[in-house]
C-alpha positions in Angstrom: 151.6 41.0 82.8 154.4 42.6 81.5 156.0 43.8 77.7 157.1 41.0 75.6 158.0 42.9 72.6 158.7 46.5 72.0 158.5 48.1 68.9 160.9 50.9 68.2 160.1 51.8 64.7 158.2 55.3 63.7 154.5 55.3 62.5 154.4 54.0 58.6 156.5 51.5 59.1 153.4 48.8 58.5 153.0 49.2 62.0 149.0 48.2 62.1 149.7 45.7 60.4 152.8 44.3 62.7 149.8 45.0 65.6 147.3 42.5 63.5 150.6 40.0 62.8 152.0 39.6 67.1 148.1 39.0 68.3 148.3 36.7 65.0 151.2 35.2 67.0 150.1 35.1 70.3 150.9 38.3 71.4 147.7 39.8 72.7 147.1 42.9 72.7 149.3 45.1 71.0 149.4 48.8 72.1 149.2 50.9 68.9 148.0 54.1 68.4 144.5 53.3 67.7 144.1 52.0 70.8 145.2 55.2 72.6 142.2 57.1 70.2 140.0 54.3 71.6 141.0 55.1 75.1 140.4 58.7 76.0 141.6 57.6 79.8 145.3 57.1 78.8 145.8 60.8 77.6 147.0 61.8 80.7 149.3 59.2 80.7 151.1 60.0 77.5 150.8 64.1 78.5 152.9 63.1 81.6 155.3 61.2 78.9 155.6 64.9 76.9 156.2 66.5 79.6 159.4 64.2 80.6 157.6 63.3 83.9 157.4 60.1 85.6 154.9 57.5 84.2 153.5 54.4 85.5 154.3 51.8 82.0 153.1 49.1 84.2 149.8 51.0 84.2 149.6 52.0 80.7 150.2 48.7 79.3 148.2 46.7 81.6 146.6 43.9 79.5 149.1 44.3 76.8 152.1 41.9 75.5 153.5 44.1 72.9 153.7 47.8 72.1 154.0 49.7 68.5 154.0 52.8 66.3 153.5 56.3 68.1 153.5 57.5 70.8 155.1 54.2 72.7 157.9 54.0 69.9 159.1 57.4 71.8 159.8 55.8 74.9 161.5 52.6 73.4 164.7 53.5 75.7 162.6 53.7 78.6 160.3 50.2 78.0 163.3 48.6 76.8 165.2 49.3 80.4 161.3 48.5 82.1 161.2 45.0 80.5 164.6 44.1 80.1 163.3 40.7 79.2 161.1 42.3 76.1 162.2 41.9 72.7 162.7 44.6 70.4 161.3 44.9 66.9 162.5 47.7 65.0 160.5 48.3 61.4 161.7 50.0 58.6 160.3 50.8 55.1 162.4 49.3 52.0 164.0 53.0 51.8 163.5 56.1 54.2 162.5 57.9 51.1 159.7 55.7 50.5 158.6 56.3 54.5 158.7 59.9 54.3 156.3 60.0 51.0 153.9 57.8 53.2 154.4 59.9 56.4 153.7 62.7 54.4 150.6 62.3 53.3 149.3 60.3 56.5 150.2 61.5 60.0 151.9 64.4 59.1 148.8 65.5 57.7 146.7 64.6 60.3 148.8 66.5 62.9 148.4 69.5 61.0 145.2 69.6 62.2 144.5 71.1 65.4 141.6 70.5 67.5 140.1 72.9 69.1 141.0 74.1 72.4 137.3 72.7 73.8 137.6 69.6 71.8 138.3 66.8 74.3 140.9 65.0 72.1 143.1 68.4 72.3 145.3 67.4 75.2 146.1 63.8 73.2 147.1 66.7 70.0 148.9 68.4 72.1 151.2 65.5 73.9 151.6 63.8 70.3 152.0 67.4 68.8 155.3 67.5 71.4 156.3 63.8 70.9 156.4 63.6 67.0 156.6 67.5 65.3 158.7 68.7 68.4 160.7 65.9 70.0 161.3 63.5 67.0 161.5 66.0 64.0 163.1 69.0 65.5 159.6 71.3 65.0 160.1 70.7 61.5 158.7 67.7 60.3 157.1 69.1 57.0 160.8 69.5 56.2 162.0 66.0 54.0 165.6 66.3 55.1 165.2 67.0 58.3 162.1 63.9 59.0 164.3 61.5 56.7 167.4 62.4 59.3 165.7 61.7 62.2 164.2 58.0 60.6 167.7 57.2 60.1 168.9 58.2 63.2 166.3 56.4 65.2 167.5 53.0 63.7 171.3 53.8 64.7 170.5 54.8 67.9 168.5 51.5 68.3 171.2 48.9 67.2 173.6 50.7 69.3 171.6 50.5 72.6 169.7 46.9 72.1 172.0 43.7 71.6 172.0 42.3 68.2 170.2 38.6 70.4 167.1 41.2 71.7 166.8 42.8 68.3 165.0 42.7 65.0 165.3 44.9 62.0 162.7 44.3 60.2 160.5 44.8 56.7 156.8 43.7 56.9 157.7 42.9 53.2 159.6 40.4 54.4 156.7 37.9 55.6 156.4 35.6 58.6 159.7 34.2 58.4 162.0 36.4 60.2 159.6 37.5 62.6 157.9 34.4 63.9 161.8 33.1 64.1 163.1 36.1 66.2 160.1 35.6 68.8 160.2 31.6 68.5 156.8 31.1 67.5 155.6 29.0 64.3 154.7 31.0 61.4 151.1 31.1 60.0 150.3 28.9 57.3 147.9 32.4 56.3 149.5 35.4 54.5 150.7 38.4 56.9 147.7 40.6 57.6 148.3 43.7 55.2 146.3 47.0 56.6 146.4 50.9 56.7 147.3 51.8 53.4 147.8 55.9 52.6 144.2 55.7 51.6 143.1 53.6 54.4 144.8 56.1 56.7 142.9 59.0 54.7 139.6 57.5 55.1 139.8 57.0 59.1 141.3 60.4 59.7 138.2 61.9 57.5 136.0 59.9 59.5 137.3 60.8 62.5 137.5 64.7 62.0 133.8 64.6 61.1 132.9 62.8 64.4 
């Protein structure tokens, strides 16, 4: 089993619920971030990733058809050169201003919290901690300029490396249409699954801290 669709876009981008709408599709299962929570087993795997050392994808996505949000959005150079046959779904909000209010009070938040150095979810802190406050946003993601700079650049670099025929740009707003027609597949007579809101998010991180 290989990648069939890889998702480029950063996390807050309705990412969950682009998860819910491909296994809606027939694309089952979709990596996503919650799964990697779910799966204390693959933090090694995304360490080796922060690190910049080699890393079995075949392995890491092993049962999995498509791929979204963080941390696999980071490597969306190298899955896209792994599966050359994959598609490539990139999402954006209706304005990077409107992303960054959303990032702000949801994962950038939840990074800010730092598990303790027994805790056995620090070493997946510590590889996202390098992937998204280091890597993406420059060790400065709390700055707006600088996290709305790097949302931007993300989508140029990907239209520049993916041909327009392997890629999507696309607004969950914008409903089954596009989508289903970029990957071929009818579209749902049902409305597009609608998840994770900023409260949602809030909830679940709560939740999880107090576990």
């Amino acid at each position: 089993m290989a990648l069939e669709i890889i998702g480029s876009g950063f996390g807050r981008t309705g990412t969950l619920t682009l998860k819910f709408a491909l296994e809606r599709l027939g694309f089952s299962k979709c990596y996503h971030m919650a799964e990697v929570l779910e799966n204390p087993a693959s933090f090694a795997h995304w360490g080796r990733a922060a690190r910049g050392a080699t890393v079995d994808w075949d392995a890491v996505f092993d049962g999995y058809l498509a791929s979204v949000d963080w941390p696999a959005c980071h490597v969306w150079r190298e899955l896209a050169a792994h599966y050359p046959k994959a598609k490539v779904v990139h999402t954006v909000r209706s304005s990077p201003e409107k992303w960054y209010e959303s990032f702000s009070k949801t994962i950038l938040l939840a990074m800010q919290h730092v598990p303790p150095e027994d805790d056995p979810r620090r070493p997946w802190w510590e590889a996202v901690n390098k992937i998204i406050t280091i890597d993406t946003f420059d060790g400065r993601p709390e700055d707006r300029e600088t996290a709305i700079a790097a949302y931007r650049k993300r989508e140029e670099e990907v239209r520049e490396a993916i041909e327009p025929s392997r890629l999507l740009i696309y607004d969950i707003a914008e409903g089954w249409a596009p989508l289903s027609k970029f990957l071929g597949v009818p579209a749902p007579e049902a409305p597009m699954p609608r998840t994770n809101s900023t409260e949602e998010f809030q909830t679940r991180f709560a939740d999880r801290v107090r576990q």
